[in-house]
N, CA, C and O of each residue as an XYZ file, in Angstrom:
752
protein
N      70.747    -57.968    191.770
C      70.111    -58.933    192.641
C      71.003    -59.278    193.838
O      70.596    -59.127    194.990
N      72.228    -59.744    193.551
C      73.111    -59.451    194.590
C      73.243    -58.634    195.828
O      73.295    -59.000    197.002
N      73.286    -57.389    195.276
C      73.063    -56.392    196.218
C      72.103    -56.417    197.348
O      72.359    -56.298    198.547
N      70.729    -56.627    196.658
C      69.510    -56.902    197.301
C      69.247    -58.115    198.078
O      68.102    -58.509    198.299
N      70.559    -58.854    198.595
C      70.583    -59.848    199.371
C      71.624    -59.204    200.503
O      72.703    -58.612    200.493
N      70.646    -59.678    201.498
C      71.149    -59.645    202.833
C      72.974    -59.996    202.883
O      73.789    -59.142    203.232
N      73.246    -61.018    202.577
C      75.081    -61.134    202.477
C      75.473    -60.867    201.011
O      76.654    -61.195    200.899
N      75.137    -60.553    200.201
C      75.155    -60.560    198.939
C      75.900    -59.156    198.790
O      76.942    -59.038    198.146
N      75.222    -58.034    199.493
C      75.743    -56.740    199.586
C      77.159    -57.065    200.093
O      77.994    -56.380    199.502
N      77.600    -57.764    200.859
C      78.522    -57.906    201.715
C      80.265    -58.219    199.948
O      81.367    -57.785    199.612
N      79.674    -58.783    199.719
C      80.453    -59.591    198.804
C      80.787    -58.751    197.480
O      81.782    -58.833    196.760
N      79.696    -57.943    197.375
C      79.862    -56.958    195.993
C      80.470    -55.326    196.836
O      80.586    -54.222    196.303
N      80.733    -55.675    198.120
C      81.515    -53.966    198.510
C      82.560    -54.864    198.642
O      83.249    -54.354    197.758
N      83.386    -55.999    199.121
C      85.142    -56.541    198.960
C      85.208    -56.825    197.624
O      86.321    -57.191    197.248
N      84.128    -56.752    196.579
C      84.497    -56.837    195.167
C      85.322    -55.904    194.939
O      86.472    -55.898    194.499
N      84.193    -54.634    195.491
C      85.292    -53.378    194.732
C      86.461    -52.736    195.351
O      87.392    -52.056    194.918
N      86.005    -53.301    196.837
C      87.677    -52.706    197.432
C      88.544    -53.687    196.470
O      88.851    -53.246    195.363
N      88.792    -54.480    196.692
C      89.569    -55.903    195.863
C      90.413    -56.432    194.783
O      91.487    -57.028    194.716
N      89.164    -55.812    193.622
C      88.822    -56.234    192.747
C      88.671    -55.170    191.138
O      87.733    -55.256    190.345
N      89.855    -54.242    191.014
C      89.963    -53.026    190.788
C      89.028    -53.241    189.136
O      88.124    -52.577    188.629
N      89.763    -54.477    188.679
C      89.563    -54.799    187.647
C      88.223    -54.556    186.602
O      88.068    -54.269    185.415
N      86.957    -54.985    188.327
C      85.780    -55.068    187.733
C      85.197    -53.883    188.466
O      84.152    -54.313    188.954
N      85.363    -52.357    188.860
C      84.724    -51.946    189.004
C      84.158    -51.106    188.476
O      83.345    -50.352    189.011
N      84.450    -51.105    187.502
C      83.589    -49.962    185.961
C      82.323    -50.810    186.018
O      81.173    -50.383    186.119
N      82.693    -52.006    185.943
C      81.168    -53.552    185.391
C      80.318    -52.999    186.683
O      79.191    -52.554    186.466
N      80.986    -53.021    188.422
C      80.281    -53.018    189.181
C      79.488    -51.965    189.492
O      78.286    -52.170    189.657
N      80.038    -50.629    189.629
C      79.279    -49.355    189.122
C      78.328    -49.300    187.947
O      77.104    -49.379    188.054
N      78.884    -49.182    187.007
C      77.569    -49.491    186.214
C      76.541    -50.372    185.952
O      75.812    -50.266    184.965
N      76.409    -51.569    187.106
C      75.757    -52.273    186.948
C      74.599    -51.196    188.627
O      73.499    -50.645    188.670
N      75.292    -51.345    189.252
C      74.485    -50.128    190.292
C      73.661    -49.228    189.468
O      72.431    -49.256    189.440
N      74.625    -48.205    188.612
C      73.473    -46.996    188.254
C      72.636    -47.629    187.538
O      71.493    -47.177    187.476
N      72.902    -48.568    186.971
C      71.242    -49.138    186.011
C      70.793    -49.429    186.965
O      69.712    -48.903    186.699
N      70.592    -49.944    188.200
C      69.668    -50.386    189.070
C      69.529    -49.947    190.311
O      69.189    -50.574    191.314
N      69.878    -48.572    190.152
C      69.975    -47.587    191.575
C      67.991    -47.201    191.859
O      67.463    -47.040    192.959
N      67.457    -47.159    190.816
C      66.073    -47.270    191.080
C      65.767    -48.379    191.824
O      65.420    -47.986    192.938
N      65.723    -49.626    191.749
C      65.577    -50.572    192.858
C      66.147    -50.762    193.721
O      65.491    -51.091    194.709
N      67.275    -50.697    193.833
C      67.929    -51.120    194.791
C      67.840    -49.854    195.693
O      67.867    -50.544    196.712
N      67.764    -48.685    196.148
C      67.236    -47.537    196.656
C      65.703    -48.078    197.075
O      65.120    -47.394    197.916
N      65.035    -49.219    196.566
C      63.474    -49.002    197.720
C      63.685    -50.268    198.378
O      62.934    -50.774    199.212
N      64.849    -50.774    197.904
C      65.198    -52.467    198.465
C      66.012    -52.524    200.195
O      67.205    -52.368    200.454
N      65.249    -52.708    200.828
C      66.105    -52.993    202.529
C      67.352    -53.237    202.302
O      68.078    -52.553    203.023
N      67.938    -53.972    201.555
C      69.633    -54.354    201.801
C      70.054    -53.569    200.822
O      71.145    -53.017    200.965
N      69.349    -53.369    199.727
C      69.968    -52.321    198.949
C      69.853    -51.096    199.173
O      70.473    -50.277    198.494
N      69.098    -50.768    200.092
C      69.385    -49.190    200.338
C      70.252    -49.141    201.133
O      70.839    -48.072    200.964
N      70.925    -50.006    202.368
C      71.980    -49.864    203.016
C      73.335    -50.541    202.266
O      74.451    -50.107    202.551
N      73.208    -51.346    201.546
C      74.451    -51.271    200.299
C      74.753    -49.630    199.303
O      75.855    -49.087    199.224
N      73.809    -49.252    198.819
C      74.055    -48.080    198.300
C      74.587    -47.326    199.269
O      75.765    -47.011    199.097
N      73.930    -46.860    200.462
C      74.728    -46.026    201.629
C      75.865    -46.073    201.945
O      76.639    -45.194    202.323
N      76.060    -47.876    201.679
C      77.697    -47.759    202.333
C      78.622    -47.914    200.842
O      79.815    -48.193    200.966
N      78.064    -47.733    199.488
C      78.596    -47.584    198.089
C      78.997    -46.205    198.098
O      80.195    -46.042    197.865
N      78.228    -45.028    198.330
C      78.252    -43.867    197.974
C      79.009    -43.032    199.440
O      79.816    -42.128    199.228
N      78.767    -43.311    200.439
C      79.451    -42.882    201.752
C      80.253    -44.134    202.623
O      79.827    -44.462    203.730
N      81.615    -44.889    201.932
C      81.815    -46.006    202.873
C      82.336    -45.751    204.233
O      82.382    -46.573    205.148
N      82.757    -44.414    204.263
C      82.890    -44.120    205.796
C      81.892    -43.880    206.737
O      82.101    -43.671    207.931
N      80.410    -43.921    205.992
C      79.984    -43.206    207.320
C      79.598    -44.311    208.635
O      78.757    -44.046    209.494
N      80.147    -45.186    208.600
C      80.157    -45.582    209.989
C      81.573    -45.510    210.898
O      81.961    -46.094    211.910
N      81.986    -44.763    210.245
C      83.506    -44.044    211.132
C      84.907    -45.132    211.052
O      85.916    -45.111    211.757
N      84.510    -46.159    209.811
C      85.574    -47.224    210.138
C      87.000    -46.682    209.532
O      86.976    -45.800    208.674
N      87.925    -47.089    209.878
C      89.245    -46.570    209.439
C      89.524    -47.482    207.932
O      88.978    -48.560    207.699
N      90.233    -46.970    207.249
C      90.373    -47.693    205.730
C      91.087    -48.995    206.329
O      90.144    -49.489    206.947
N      91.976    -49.697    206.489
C      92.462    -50.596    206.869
C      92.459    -50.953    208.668
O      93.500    -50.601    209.223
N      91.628    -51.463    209.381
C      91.959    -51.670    210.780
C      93.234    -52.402    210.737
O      93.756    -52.793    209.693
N      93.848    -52.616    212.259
C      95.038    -53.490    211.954
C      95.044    -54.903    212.120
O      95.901    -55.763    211.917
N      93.728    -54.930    212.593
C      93.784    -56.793    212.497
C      92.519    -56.974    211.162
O      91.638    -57.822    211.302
N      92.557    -56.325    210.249
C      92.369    -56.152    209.250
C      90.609    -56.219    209.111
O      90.087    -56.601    210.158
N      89.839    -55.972    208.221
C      88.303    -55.631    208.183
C      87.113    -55.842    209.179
O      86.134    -55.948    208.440
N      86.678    -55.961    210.527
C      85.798    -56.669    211.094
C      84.429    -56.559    210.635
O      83.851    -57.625    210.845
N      83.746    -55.769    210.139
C      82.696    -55.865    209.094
C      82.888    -55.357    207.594
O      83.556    -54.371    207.282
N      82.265    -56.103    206.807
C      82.925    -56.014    205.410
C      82.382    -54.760    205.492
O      83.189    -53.838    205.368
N      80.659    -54.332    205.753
C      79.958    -53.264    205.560
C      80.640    -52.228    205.811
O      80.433    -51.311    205.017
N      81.440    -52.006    206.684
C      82.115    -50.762    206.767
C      83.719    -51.012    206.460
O      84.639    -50.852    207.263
N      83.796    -51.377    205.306
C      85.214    -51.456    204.883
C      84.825    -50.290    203.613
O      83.735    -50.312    203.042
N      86.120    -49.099    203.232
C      86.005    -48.083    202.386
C      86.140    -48.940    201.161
O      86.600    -50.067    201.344
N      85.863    -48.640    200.129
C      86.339    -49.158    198.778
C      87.105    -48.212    197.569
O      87.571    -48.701    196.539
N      87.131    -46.916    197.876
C      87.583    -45.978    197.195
C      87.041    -46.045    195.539
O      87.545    -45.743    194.457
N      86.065    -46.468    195.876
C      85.479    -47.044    193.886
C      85.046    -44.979    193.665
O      84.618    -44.157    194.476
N      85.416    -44.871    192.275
C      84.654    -43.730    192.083
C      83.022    -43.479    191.691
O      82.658    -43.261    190.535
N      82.204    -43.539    192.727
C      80.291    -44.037    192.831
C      79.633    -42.695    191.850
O      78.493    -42.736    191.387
N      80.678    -41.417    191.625
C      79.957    -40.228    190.607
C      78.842    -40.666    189.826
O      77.738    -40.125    189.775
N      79.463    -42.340    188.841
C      78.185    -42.351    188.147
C      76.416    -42.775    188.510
O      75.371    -42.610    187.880
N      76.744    -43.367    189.808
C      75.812    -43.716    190.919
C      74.619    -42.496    191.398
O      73.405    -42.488    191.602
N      75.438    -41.773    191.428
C      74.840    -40.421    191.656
C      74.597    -39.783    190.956
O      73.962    -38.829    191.405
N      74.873    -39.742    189.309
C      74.705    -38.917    188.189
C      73.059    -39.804    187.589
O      72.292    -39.207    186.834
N      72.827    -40.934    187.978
C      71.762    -41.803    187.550
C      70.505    -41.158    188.487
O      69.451    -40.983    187.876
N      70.535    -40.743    190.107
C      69.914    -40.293    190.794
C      69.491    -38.767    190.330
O      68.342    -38.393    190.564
N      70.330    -37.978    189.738
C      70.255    -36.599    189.041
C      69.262    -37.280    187.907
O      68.050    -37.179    188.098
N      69.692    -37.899    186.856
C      68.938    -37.858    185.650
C      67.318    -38.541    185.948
O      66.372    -38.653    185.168
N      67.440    -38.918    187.347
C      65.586    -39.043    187.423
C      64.949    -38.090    187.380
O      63.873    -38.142    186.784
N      65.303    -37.089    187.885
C      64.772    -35.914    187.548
C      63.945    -35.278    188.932
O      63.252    -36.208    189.345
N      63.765    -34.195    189.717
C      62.909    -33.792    190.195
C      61.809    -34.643    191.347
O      61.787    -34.799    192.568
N      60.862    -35.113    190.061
C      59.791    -36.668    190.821
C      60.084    -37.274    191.485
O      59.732    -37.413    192.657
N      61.374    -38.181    190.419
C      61.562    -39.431    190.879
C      62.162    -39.414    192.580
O      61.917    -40.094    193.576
N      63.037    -38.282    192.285
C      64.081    -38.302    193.432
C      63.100    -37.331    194.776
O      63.772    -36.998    195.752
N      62.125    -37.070    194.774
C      61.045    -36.772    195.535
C      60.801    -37.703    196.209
O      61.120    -37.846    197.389
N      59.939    -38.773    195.231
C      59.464    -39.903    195.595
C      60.265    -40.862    196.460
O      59.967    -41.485    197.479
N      61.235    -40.796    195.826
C      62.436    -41.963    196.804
C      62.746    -41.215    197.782
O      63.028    -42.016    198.674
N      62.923    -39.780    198.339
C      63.061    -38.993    199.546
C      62.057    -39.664    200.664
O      62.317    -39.737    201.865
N      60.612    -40.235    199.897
C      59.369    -40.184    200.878
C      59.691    -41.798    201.091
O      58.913    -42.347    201.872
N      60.611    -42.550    200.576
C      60.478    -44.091    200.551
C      61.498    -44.306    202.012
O      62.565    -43.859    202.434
N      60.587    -45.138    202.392
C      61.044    -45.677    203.731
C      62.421    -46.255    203.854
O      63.020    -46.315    204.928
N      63.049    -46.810    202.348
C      64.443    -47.011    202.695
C      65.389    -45.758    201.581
O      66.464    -45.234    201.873
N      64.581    -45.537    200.295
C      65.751    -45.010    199.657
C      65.657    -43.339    200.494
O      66.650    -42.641    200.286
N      64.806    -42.853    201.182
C      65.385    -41.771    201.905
C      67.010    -41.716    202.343
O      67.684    -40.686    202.384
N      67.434    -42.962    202.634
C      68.953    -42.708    203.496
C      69.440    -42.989    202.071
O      70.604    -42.590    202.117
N      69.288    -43.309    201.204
C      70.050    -42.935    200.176
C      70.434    -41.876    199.629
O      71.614    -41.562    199.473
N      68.978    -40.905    199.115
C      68.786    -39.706    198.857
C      69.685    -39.381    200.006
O      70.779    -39.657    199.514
N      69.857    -39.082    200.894
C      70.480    -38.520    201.989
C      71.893    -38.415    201.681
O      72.299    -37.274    201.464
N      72.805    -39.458    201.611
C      73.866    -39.948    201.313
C      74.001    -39.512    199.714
O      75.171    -39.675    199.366
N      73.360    -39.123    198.879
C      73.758    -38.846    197.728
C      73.696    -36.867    197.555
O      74.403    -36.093    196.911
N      72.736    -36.690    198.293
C      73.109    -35.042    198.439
C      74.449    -35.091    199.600
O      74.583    -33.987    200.126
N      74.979    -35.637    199.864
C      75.831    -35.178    200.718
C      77.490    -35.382    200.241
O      78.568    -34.974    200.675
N      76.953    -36.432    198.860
C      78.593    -36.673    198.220
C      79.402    -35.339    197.955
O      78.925    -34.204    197.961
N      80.571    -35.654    197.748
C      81.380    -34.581    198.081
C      80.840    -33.873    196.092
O      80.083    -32.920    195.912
N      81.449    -34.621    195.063
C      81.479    -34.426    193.730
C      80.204    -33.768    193.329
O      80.328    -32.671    192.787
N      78.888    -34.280    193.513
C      78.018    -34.584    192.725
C      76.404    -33.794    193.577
O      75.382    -33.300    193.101
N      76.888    -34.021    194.994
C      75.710    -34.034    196.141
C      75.235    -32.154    195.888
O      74.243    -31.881    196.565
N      75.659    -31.208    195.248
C      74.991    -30.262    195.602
C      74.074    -30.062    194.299
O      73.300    -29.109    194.392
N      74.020    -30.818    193.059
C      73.327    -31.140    192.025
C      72.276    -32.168    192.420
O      71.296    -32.121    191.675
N      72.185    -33.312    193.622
C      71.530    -33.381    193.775
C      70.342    -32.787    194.668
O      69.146    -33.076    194.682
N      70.866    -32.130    195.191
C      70.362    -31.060    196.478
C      69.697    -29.610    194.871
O      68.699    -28.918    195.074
N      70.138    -29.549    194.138
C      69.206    -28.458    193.149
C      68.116    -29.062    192.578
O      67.189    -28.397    192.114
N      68.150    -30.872    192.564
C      67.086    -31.254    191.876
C      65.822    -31.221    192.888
O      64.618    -31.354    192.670
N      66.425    -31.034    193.871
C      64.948    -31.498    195.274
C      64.525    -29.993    195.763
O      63.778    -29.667    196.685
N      65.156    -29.296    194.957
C      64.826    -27.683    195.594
C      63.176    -27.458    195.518
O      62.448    -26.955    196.374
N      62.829    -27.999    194.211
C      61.036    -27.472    194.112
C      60.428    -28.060    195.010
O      59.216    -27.846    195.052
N      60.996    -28.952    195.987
C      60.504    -30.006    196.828
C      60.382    -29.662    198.340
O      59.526    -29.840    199.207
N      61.710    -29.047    198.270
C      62.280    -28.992    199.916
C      61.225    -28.592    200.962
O      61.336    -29.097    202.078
N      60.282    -27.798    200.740
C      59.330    -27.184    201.527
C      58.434    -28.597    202.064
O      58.142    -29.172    203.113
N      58.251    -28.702    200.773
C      56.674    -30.554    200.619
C      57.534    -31.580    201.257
O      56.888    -32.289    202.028
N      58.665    -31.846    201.181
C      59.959    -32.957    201.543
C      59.415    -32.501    203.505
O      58.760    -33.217    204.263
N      59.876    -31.404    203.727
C      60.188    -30.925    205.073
C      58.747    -31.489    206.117
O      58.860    -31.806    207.301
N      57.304    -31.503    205.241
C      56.309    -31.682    206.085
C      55.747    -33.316    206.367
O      54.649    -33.729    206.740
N      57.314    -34.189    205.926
C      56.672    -35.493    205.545
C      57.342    -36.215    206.430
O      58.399    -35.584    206.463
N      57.469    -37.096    207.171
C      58.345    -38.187    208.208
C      59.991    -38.381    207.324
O      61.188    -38.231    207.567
N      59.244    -38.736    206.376
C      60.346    -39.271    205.768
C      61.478    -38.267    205.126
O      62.701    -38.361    205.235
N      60.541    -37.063    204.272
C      61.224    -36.282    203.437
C      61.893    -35.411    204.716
O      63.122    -35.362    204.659
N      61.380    -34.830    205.670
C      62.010    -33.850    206.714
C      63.571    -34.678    207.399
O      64.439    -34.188    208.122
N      63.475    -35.829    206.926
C      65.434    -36.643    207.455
C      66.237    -36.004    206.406
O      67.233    -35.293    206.539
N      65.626    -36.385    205.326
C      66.682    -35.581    203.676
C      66.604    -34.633    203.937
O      67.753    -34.449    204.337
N      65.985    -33.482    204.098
C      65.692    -32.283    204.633
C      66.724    -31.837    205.522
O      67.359    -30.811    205.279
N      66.897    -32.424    206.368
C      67.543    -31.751    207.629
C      69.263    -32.076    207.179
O      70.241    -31.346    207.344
N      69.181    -33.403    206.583
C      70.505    -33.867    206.308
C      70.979    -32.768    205.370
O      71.812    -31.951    205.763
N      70.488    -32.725    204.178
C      70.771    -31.359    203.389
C      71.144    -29.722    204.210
O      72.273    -29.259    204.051
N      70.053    -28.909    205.105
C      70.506    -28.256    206.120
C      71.905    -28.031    206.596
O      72.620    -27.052    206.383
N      72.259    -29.503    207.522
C      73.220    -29.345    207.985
C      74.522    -29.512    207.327
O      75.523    -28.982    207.808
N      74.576    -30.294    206.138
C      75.579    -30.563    204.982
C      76.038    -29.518    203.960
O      77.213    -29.154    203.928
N      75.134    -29.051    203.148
C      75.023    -28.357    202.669
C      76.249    -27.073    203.014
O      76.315    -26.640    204.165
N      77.158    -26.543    201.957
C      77.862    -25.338    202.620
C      77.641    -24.782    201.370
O      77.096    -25.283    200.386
N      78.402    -23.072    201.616
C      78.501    -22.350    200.994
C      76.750    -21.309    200.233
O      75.842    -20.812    200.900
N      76.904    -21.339    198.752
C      75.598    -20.682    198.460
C      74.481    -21.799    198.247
O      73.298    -21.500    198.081
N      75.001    -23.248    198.266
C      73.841    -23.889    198.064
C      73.301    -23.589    199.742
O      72.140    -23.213    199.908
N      74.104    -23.759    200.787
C      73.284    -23.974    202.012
C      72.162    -22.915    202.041
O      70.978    -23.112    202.316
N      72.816    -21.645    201.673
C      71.820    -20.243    201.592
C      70.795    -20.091    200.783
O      69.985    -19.202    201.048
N      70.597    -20.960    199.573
C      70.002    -21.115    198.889
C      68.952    -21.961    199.442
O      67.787    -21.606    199.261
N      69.104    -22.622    199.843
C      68.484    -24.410    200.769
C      67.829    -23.464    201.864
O      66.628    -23.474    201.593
N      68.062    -22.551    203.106
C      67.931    -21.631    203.731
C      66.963    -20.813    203.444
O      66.045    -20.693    204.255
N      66.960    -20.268    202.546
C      65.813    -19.060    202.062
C      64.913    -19.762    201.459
O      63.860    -19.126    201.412
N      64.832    -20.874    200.933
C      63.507    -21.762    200.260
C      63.244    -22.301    201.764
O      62.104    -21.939    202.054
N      63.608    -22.751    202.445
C      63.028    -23.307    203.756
C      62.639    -22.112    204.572
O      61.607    -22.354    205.197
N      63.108    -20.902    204.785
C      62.551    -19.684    205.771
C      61.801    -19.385    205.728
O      61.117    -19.194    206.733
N      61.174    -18.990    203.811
C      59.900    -18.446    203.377
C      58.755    -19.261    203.643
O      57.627    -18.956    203.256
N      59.010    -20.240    204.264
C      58.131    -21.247    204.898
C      57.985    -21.461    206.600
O      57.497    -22.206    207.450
N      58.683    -20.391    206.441
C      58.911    -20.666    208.258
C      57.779    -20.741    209.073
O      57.423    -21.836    209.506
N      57.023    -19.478    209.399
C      55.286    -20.083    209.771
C      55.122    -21.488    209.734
O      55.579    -22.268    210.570
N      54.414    -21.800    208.677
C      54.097    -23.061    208.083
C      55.018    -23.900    208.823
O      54.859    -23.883    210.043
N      55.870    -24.572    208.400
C      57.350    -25.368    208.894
C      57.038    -25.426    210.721
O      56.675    -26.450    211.301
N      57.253    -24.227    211.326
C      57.569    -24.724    212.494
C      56.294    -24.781    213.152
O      56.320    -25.469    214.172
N      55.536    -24.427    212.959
C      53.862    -25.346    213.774
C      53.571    -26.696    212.879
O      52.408    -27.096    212.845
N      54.207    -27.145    212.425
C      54.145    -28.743    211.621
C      54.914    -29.387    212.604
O      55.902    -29.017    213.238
N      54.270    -30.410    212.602
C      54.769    -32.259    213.369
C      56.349    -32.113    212.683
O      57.316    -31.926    213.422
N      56.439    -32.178    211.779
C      58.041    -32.413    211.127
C      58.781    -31.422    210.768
O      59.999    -31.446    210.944
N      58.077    -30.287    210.147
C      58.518    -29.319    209.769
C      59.182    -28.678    210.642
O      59.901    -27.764    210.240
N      59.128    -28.955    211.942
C      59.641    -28.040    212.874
C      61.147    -28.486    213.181
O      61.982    -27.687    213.604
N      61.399    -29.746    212.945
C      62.541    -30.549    213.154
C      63.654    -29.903    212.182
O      64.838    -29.947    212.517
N      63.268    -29.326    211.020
C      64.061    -28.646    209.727
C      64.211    -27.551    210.084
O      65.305    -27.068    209.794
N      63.339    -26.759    210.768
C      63.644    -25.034    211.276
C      64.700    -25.080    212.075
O      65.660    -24.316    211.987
N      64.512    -26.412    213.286
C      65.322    -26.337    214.667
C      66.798    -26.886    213.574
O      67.881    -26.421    213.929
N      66.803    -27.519    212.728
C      68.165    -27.967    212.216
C      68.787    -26.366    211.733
O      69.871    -26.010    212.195
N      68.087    -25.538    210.868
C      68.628    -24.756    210.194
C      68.916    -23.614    211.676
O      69.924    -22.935    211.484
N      68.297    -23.351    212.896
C      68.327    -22.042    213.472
C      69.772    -22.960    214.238
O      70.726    -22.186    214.333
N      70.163    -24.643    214.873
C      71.298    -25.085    215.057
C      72.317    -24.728    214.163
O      73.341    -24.222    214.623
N      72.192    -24.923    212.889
C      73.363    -24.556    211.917
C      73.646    -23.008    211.702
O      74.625    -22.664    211.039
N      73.000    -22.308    212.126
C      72.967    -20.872    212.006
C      73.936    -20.438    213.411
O      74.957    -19.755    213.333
N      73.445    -20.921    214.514
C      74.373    -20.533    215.828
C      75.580    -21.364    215.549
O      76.551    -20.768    216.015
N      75.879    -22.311    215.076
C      77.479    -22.514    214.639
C      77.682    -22.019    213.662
O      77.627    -22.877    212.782
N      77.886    -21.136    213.298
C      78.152    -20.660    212.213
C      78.690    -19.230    212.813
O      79.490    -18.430    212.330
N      77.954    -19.204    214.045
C      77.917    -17.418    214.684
C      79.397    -17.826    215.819
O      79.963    -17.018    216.555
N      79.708    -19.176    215.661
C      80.999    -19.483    216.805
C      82.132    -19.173    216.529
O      83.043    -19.387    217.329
């Protein structure tokens, strides 16, 4: 419930930078409630900045020390955060791709360093149906460009065999133009 408050999020990410003590309690109190808090407005941008605390480019310590808590790192280990998003299975993690906030979650959880290319195998039966949707074609593209090695190629050839289809689509076309961008860097 915390989380899902507007300053509330604020207070449970200097918990865990902080607060070493309790962050087994605080993680696992997340993965039990990574299903809500993923369709929740403050909780989907608490999870984002749980599972990726850098991605707003802040440095771990500034020198006049934190100016937004939100982008302060916490170094908590979030694996089990993301192992709760795996065991939904397929559906679930479909469904929250198409949800107006836990998309940037899904996003942020295929992209973890540990865990993110297990979640990127659960959305594979998806990726095509994901690609033609507003919402699912952001996870989509984020995967694309993240993605390395054989998962990217893998991610690649389930999206090509769709290529027709894909790029005369409203959205779909946004996932072709990501993958034919990631393809010319790749040729640099």
């Amino acid at each position: 419930e915390v989380a899902c408050d507007k300053h509330g999020k604020y207070s449970t990410i200097v918990a865990l930078k902080y607060s070493h003590t309790h962050e087994s309690f605080i993680i696992s109190e997340v993965a039990h409630a990574v299903l809500d808090l993923s369709m929740d407005r403050h909780g989907s941008v608490f999870l984002q900045d749980l599972i990726n605390p850098g991605r707003h480019g802040c440095p771990v310590n500034p020198p006049q020390g934190p100016s937004d808590p939100e982008q302060m790192r916490h170094g908590a280990d979030v694996s089990p955060i993301i192992e709760a998003f795996i065991r939904m299975g397929t559906a679930s993690l479909e469904a929250l791709a198409l949800d107006p906030w836990a998309n940037f979650v899904v996003s942020q959880a295929a992209m973890h360093a540990h865990c993110g290319a297990r979640v990127i195998d659960a959305l594979k039966p998806s990726l095509v149906q994901l690609a033609r949707t507003d919402k699912g074609s952001h996870v989509v593209k984020n995967i694309v460009t993240t993605a390395s090695g054989r998962t990217r190629e893998e991610v690649r050839s389930i999206l090509m065999a769709a290529d027709k289809e894909l790029r005369n689509h409203s959205f779909g076309h946004w996932v072709i133009q990501a993958i034919e961008r990631v393809g010319s860097w790749e040729k640099l």
